[in-house]
N, C-alpha and C positions, 0 to 999 in steps of 0.2 A: 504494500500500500504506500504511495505516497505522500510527503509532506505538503501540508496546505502550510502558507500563511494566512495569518492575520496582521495586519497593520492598523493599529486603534490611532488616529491621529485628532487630537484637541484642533479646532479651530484659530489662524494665525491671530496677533493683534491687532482689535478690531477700535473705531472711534468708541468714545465715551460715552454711559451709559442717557439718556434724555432729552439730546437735542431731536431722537426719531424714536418710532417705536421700538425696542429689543429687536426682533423678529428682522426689519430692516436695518439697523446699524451696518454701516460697510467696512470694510479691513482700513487701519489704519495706515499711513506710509510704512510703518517700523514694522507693521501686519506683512505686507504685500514682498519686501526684503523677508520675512521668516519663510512665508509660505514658498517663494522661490528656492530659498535655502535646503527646505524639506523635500521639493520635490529635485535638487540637485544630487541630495544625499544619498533619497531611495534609488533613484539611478543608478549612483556608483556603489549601490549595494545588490544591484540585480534584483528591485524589488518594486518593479512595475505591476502595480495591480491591473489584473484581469478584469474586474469588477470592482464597481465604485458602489457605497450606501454613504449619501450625502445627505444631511440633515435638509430643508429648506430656507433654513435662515440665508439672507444676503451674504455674511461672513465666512458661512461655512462654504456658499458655492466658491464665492473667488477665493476661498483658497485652494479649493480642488482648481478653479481654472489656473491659478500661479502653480502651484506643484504641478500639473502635467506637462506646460510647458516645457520645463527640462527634461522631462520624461519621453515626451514627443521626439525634442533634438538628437536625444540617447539612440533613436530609433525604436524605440519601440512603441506596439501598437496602441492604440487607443481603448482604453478599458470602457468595460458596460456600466453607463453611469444609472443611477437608480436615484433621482431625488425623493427624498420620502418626507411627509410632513410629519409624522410621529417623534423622527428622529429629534425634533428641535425640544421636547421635554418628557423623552425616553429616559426609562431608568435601564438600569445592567440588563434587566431579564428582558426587557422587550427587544435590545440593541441583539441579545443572544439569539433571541424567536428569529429575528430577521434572517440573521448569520445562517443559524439551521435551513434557512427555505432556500440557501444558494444552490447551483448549482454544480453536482459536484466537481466540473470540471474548471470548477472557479480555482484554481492554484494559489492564486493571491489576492486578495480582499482586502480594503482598504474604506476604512470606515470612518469618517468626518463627521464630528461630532461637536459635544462641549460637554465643559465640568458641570458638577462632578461626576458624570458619567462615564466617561470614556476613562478616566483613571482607576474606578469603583470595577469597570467592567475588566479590565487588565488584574486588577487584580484579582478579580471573584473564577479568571481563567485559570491563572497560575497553578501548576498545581506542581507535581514531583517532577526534578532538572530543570527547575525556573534559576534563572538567574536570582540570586538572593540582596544584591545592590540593586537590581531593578525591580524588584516587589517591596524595596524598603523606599523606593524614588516614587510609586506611583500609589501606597498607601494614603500620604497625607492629601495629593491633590496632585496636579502636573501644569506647570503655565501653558501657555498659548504656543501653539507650532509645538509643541515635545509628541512625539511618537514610539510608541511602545508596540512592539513585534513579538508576537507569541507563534510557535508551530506547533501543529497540532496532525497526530497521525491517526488519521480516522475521516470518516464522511463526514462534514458540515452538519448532516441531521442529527448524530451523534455527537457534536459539540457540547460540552457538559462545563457546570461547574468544577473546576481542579484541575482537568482532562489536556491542557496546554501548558507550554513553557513558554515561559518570559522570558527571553534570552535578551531583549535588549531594549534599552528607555533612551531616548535622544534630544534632545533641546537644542535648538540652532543657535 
């Protein structure tokens, strides 16, 4: 059987919380440098997702559109984007349910989100060969643009609490 990734990535930094509603707030300049950064990194890590689950907030899409950018340049293809409105005030279990409905030949999945979800959900995967620096990095919370990468040997439907390793937390 082989390895899936998951890639859990926090959405870059975004403008300040009330001149717009949450929901629209767009990425900030310092956002838009992260989100580039992110998607330069996963590149030079071979970790072009297949498939994308993008929250629908304004922040989270541009920073899926700035992270594939380099991802595009890398060559490689363009992954299946999925925008989902639940993702914007998803907890761990629901971002999982989603995860399970992929398909299996999804390799690598890459999932745009926000706190404290996506740190809650890295952690609630982790389970035995986790890296032990990056389940002590993604317990308290994770800033803006940090990405945590779990693999996971088994079908997506089978995706479990414990059942992955967290081999790696990143912050540009």
């Amino acid at each position: 059987m082989s390895t899936h990734h998951l890639v859990i990535l926090r959405h870059a930094k975004a403008e300040p919380a009330g001149a717009v509603v949450d929901h629209d707030r767009p990425l900030a300049l310092a956002g838009r440098r992260q989100a580039s950064a992110v998607g330069a990194a996963l590149a030079e890590a071979g970790l072009a997702p297949t498939h994308v689950l993008c929250s629908s907030a304004l922040r989270t899409r541009q920073t899926w559109d700035l992270v594939r950018t380099p991802l595009a340049a890398s060559g490689a293809p363009d992954a299946e984007l999925t925008v989902v409105d639940a993702l914007y005030d998803a907890g761990a279990g629901d971002v999982l349910a989603l995860v399970r409905g992929l398909p299996q030949e999804a390799s690598t999945v890459l999932v745009v989100g926000h706190e404290p979800t996506v740190s809650q959900l890295a952690d609630a995967l982790a389970g035995p060969g986790s890296d032990g620096g990056a389940v002590a990095r993604v317990r308290p919370g994770v800033p803006t643009a940090t990405w945590s990468l779990l693999e996971f040997d088994g079908t997506w439907d089978a995706l479990d609490l414990g059942a992955a390793r967290l081999v790696v937390v990143r912050t540009p």
